[in-house]
C-alpha atoms as one frame of an Amber mdcrd trajectory, in Angstrom:
protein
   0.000   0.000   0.000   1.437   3.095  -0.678   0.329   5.459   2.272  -1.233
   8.594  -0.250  -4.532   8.724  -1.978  -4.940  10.068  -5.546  -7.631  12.347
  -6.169  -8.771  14.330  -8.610  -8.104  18.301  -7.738 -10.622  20.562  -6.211
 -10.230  24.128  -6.304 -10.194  24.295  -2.603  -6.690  22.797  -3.219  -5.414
  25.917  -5.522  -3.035  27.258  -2.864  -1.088  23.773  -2.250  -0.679  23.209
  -5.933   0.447  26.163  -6.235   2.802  26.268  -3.106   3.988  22.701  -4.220
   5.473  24.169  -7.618   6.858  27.273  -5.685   8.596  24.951  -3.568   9.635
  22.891  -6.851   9.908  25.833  -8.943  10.802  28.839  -6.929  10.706  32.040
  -9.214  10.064  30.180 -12.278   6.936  28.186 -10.841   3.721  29.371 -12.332
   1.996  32.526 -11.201  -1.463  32.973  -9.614  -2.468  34.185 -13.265  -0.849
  31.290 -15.372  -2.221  28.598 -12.968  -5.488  30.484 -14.583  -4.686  30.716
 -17.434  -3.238  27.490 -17.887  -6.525  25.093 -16.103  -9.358  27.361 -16.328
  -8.851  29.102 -20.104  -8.359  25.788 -22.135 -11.599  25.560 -24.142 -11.035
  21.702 -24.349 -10.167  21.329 -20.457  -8.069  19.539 -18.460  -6.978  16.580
 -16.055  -5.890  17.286 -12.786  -5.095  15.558  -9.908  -3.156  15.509  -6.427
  -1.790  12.943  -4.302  -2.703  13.514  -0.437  -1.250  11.848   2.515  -3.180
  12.239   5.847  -5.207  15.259   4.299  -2.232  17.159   3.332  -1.685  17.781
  -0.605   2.078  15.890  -1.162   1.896  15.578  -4.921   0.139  17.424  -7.969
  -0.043  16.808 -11.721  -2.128  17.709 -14.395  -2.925  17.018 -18.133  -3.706
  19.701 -20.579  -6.262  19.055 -23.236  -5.941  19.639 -26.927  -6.886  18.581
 -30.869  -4.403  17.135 -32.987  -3.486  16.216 -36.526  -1.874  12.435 -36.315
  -1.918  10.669 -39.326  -4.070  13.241 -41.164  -6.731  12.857 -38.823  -7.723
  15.678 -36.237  -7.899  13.123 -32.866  -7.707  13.709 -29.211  -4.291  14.377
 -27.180  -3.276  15.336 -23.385  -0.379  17.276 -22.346   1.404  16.459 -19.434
   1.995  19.566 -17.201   3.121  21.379 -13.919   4.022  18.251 -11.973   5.798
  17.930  -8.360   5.924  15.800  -5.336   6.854  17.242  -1.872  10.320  16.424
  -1.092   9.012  14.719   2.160   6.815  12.581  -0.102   9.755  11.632  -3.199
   9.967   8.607  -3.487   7.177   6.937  -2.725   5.604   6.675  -6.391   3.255
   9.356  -6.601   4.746  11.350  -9.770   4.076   7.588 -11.424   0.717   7.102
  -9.837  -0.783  10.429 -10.635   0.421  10.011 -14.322  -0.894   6.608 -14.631
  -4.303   8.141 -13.647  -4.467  10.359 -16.128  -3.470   7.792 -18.721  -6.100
   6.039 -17.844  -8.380   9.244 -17.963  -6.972   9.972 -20.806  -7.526   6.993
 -22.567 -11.540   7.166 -21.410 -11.942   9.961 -22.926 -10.763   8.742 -26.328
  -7.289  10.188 -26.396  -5.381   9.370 -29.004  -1.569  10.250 -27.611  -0.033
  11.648 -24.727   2.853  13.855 -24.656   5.528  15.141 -22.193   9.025  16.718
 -22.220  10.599  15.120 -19.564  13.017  17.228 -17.017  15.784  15.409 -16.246
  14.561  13.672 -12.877  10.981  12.520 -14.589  12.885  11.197 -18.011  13.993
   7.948 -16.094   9.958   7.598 -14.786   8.332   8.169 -17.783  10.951   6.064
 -19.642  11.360   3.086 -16.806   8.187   2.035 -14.914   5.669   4.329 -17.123
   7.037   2.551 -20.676   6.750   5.674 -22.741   8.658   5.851 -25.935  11.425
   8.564 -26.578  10.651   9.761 -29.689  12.542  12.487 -30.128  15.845  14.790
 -28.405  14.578  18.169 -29.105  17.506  20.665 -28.971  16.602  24.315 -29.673
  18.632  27.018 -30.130  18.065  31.113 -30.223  19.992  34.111 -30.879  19.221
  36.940 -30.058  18.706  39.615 -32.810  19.977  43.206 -32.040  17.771  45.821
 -31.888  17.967  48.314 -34.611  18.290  51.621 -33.721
């Protein structure tokens, strides 16, 4: 048994996703606005879901909805998005649990794929006990143009 609960998010749990990708994130985390805009402004919706032990929010994770051409079809596709487990809770399998739950949600609601780009401690996950496919090392580059004067 593994001691946390998965459940699907509740707005009454806004401020402990939130202060779990602070904690993850620090400056770069999402703002009160982008949380917004990112889970409440997506026409097609989305999946999300924490992981609570004792009452107290220890993991979060969500899926982002959206339409896709694959294979010259427009199908069904989820996103995988602003993820985190408490550093008291690592560990214990609930980045894996909460995105095998929204596979499975995924998957019920007739998606087609779903995607990720994996940071660098959730490549191993997605690649070892979740069995995605790598299908791609995406390296971009920029440079920045000078402003003309």
């Amino acid at each position: 048994m593994p001691g946390y609960e998965l459940a699907a998010y509740e707005p009454a749990q806004r401020e402990d996703y939130l202060r779990l990708l602070q904690d993850a994130w620090g400056e770069a985390a999402l703002s009160s606005a982008e949380f917004d805009w990112w889970f409440s402004r997506n026409p097609a919706g989305s999946l999300m879901s924490v992981a609570q032990d004792n009452g107290r929010v220890v993991g979060v994770a969500a899926h982002s909805l959206y339409r896709m051409v694959l294979g010259g079809r427009e199908r069904d596709a989820t996103f995988s998005v602003h993820a985190t487990t408490d550093p008291v809770a690592r560990g214990r399998g609930i980045f894996v649990g909460l995105e095998r739950k929204h596979e499975q949600e995924a998957e019920a609601r007739g998606a087609a794929v779903v995607l990720a780009f994996a940071s660098a401690p959730t490549a191993p996950l997605f690649l070892g006990p979740l069995v995605w496919t790598e299908v791609g090392r995406l390296r971009v580059w920029a440079r920045p143009v000078p402003r003309l004067r």
